[in-house]
C-alpha positions as CSV (number, residue, x, y, z in Angstrom):
1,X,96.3,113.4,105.5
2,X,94.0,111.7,108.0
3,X,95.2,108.8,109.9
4,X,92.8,106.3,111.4
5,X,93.8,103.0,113.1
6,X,91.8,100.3,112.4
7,X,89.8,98.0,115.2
8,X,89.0,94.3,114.5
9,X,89.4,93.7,110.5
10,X,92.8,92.7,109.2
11,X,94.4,96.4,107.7
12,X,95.8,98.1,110.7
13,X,95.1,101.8,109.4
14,X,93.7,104.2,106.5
15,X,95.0,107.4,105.5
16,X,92.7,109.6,103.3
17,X,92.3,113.2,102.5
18,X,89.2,115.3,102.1
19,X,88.7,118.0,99.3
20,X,85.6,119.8,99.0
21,X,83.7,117.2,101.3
22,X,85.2,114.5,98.7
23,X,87.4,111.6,99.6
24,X,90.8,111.6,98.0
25,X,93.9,109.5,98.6
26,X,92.8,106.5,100.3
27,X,95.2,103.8,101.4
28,X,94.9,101.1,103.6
29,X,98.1,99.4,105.7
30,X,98.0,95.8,105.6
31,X,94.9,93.9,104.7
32,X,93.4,92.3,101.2
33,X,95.4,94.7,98.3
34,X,93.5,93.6,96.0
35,X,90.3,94.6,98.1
36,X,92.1,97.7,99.8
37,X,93.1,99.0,96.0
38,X,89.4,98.0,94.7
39,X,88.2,99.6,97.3
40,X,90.0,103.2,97.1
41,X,89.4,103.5,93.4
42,X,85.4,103.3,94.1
43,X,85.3,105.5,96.4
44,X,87.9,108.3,95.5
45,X,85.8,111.7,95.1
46,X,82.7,110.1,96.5
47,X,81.3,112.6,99.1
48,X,81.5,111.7,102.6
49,X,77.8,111.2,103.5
50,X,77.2,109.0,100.6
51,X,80.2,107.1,101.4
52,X,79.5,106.5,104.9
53,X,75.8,105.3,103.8
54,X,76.8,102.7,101.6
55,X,80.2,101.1,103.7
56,X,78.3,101.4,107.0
57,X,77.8,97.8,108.5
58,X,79.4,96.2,106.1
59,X,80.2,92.7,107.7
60,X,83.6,90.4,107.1
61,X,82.9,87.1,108.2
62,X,80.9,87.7,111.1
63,X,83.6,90.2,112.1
64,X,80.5,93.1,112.8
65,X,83.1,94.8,111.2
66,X,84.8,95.1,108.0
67,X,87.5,97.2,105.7
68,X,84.9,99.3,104.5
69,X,83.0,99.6,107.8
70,X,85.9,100.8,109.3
71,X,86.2,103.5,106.5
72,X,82.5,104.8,106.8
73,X,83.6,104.9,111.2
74,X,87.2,107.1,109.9
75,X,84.6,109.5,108.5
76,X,82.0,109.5,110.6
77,X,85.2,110.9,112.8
78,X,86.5,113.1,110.5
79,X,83.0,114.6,110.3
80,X,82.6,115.0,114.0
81,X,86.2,116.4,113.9
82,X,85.7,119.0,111.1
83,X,82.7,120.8,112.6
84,X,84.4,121.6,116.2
């Protein structure tokens, strides 16, 4: 399970796991449920890339950051992470 602790939005962290370059398991801690659920079921077996292309920049309330945002930057990690 990965572990990523939020920055600027409202959940405090998201835990997900990665099958097969698919996103499994996502939860967030804290935030919008109805959002954070809504959110999970969409992208649960999306591939990473394509995930990360359609959250990126994703804006709450002038924020310059959002829930999803956050999600495509916990990937974008987990990428770099995976390939050392």
């Amino acid at each position: 399970m990965e572990q990523f602790n939020t920055k600027g939005v409202c959940s405090r962290q998201i835990n997900f796991d990665v099958k097969d370059n698919k996103i499994t398991n996502v939860s967030f801690i804290n935030g919008c449920a109805g959002n954070a659920i809504g959110l999970s079921a969409l992208i649960e077996g999306m591939e990473i890339d394509e995930a990360i292309k359609r959250l990126k920049g994703i804006d709450c309330r002038g924020k310059g950051t959002s829930c999803p945002d956050q999600l495509s930057i916990a990937l974008e990690k987990y990428k770099k992470k995976a390939v050392k």
